[in-house]
N, C-alpha and C positions, 0 to 999 in steps of 0.2 A: 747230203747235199753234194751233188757232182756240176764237175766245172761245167759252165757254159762259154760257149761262142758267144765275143764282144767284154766278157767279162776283162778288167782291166790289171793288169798284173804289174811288178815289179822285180828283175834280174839283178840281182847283186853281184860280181867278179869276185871272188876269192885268189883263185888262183887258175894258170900258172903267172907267173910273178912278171915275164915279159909284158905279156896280156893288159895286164892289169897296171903298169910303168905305163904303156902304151896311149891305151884310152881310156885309163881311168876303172874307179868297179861300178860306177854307173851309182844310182841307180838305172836302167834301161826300163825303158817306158815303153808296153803294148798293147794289144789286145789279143785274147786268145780268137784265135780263126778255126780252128780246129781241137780234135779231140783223136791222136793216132789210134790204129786199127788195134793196139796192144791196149790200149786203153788204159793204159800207164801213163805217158807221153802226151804232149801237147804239141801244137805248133801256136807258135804265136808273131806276129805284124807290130817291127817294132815301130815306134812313130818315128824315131830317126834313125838310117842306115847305120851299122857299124862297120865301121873300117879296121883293119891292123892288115898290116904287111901289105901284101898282092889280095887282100882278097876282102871281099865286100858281101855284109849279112845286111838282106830285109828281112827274113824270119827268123827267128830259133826253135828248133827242135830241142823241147825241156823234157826229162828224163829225170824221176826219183834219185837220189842215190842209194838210199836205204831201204830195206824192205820192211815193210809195217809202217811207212811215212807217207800213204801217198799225194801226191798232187792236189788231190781235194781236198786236204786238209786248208788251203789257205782259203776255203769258203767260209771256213769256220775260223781265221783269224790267224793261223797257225803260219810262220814264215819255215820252208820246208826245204831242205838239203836237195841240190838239184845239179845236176850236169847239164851242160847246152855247147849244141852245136849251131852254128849261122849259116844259113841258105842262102840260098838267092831267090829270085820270084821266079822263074823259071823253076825252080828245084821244088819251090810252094805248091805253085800250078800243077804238079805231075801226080799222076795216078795216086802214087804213093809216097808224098812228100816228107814222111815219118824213117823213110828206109834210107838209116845211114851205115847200110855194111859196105856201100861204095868207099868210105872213110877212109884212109890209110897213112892220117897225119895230115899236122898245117891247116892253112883254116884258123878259123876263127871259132876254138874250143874253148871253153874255162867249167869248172866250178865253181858252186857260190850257192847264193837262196835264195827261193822267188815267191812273194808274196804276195796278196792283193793290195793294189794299189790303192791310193786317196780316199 
């Protein structure tokens, strides 16, 4: 069973520990909008922005941590070790909204695990 667009997830913060002091570990409520080109990755529209520091996420680019865990595993129930990075909608909207080697710190990163929602 592989993820689909619309399907409704869950972001949990783990860490880093500022992060997480900051705004909490969520849970963070979206939809998946996308399915990255690595087909590992997702992108997902949270319903409410997240803020920390200067910088402000409408999406997250969610990212396995493990290998042999992946992402579709929460179609089938499974809450799944995940990294995420927050976009912006401008960053959503582009070609290739999954390409975070622009990255070089800051932002709105954490750890944690993303499930299916409700």
């Amino acid at each position: 069973m592989s993820l689909k667009e619309g399907t409704k997830v869950e972001f949990i913060a783990s860490d880093p520990w500022d992060f997480v002091t900051a705004v909490g570990s969520g849970p963070f409520e979206g939809l998946v909008s996308g399915v990255c080109q690595d087909k590992d990755s997702i992108l997902v529209k949270l319903n409410e922005p997240l803020v920390f520091k200067d910088s402000v996420a409408e999406y997250l680019v969610i990212s396995p941590r493990h290998q042999g865990y992946p992402l579709k595993g929460i179609m089938k129930g499974q809450e799944v070790c995940c990294g995420m990075m927050g976009i912006t909608k401008e960053q959503a909207e582009s070609d290739d909204p999954c390409d975070t080697s622009w990255w070089r710190g800051g932002g709105i990163v954490s750890t944690g695990s993303i499930r299916k929602a409700g």
